[in-house]
C-alpha distance (Angstrom), angle and dihedral (degrees) to the residues before:
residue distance angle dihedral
X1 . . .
X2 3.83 . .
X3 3.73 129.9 .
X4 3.92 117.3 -135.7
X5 3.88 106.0 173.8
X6 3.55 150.5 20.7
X7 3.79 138.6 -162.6
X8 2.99 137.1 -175.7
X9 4.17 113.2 -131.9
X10 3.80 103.1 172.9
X11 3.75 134.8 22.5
X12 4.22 107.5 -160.3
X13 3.68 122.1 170.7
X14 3.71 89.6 -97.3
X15 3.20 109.8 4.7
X16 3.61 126.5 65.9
X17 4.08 117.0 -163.3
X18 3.63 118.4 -149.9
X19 3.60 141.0 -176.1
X20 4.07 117.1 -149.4
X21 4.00 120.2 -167.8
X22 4.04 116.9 -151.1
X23 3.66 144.6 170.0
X24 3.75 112.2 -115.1
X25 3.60 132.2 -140.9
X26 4.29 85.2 -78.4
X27 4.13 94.1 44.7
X28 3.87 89.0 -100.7
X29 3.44 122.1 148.8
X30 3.62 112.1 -118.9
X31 4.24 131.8 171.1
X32 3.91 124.9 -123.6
X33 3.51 123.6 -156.9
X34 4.17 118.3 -150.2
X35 3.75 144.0 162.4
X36 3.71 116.0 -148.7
X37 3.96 129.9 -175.7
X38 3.85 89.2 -141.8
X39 3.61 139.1 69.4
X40 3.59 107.7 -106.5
X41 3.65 126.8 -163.2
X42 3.66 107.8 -178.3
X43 3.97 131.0 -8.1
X44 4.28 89.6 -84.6
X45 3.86 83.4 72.7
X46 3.80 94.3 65.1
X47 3.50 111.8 118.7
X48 3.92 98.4 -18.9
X49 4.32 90.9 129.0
X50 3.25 140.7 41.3
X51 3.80 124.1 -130.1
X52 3.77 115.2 -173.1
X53 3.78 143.0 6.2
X54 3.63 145.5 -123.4
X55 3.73 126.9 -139.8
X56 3.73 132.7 -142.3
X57 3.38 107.8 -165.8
X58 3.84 133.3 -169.4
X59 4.39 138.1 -177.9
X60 3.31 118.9 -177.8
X61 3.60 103.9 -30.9
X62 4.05 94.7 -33.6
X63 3.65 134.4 104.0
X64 3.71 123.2 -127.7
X65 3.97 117.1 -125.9
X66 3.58 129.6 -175.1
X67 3.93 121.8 -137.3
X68 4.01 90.7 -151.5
X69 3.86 122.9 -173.3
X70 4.13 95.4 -135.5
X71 4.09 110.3 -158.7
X72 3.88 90.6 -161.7
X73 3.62 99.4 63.0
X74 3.79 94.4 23.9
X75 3.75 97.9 -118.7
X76 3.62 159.0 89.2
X77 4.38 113.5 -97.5
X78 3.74 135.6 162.5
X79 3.91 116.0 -94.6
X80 3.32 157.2 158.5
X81 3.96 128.1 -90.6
X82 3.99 104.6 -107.0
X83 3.58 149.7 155.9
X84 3.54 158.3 145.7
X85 3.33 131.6 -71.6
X86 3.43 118.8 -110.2
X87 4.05 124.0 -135.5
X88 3.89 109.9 -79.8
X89 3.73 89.7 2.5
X90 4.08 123.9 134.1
X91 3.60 117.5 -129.9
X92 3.55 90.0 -120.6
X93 3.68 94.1 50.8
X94 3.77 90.4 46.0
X95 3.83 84.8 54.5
X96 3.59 96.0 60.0
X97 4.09 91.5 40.7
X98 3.93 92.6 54.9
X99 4.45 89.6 38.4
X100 3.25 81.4 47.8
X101 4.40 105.1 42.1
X102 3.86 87.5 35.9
X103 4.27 102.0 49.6
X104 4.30 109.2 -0.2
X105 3.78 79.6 -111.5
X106 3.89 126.4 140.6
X107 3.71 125.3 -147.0
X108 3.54 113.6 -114.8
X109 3.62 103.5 -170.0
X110 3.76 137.0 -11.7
X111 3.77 108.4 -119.7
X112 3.86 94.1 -172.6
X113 3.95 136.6 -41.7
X114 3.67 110.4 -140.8
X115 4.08 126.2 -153.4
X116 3.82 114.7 -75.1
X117 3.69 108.6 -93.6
X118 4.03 132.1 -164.6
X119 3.97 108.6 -87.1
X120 4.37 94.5 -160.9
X121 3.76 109.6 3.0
X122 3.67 89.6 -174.4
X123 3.83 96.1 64.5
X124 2.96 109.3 13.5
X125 4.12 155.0 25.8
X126 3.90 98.3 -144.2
X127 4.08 98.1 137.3
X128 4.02 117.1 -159.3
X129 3.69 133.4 -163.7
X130 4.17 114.1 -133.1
X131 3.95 112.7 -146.3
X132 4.06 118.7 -168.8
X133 4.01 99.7 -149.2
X134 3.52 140.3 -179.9
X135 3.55 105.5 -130.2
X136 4.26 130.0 -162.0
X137 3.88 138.5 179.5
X138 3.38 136.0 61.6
X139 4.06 129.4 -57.5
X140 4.39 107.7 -100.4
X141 3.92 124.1 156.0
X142 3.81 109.6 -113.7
X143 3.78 94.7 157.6
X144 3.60 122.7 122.2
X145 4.03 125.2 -112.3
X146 3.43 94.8 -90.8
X147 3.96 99.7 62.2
X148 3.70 128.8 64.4
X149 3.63 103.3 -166.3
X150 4.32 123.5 156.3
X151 3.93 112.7 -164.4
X152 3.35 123.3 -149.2
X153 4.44 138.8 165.8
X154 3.84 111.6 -137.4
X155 3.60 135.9 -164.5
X156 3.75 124.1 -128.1
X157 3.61 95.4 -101.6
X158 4.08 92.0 51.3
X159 3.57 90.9 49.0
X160 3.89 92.3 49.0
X161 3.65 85.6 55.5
X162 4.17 94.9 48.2
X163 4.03 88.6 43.4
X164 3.91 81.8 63.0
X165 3.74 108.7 44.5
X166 3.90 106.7 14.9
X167 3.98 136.2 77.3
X168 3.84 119.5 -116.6
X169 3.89 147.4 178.7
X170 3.90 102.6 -102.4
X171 3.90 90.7 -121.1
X172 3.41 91.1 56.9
X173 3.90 97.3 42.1
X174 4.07 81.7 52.2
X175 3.64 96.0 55.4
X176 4.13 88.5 34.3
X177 3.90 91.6 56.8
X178 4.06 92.9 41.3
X179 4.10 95.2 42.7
X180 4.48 84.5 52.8
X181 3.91 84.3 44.1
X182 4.01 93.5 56.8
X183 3.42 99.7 -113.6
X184 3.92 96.7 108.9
């Protein structure tokens, strides 16, 4: 498999839809559709930069979950506070903006950032860091009109429950599943 073109077929606010042409396994010719956050100019941009964040947040032994109205699927899941990065912004003050936007809460401490990973590897290249906080403060709704989002901490045994008979993003059912196994 080798990848010998790219072009770019739509250019959304944030979304950028691109069509990539590769030889298969049997030296075919074959076409690739993908979205990508990022301007890319050839196929040696793909997934060189990250462009948002996702937050794992903790208070006092619980693990904060977002109720998040999704427009792509048309409904209301459990996830994770994220978002992009903003030009000239550090991750970790993008962290605390997003927290911040997305609950009224501050980050107390940084427990650990890790590397930017691929978010949906079979549509796309967007890349996101994951930071474990410590978060403070009290619960207000700083989000703009067009999110409906209702934050929340859980203990163990609530998120056991919502693991069993609610809908979530699969990063946050991963960290979900893992925080109610004792490993968060």
């Amino acid at each position: 498999m080798r990848l010998i073109g790219l072009k770019k077929i739509k250019d959304g606010k944030y979304l950028k839809n691109y069509e990539l042409t590769y030889l298969n396994k049997a030296g075919r010719e074959k076409k690739y559709e993908m979205v990508s956050r990022k301007e890319l100019k050839g196929i040696e941009d793909l997934g060189k930069r990250a462009s948002g964040v996702s937050i794992v947040a903790f208070h006092e032994g619980q693990l904060l979950l977002l109720q998040e109205f999704r427009m792509s699927i048309n409904k209301t899941i459990y996830n994770l506070c994220a978002g992009m990065i903003e030009e000239g912004e550090s991750i970790e003050e993008c962290v605390s903006r997003e927290l911040y936007e997305e609950t009224g809460l501050s980050v107390k401490r940084i427990r650990k950032i890790l590397p930017p990973s691929y978010a949906a590897v079979g549509i796309s290249d967007v890349k996101t860091y994951i930071a474990i906080v410590d978060a403070e403060g009290t619960f207000e709704d700083h989000t703009s009109d067009n999110e409906k989002i209702k934050a929340d901490f859980y203990s163990k045994e609530e998120v056991l429950e919502l693991l069993e008979t609610e809908e979530f993003s699969s990063r946050s059912q991963m960290i979900a599943y893992f925080f109610t196994q004792g490993f968060c």
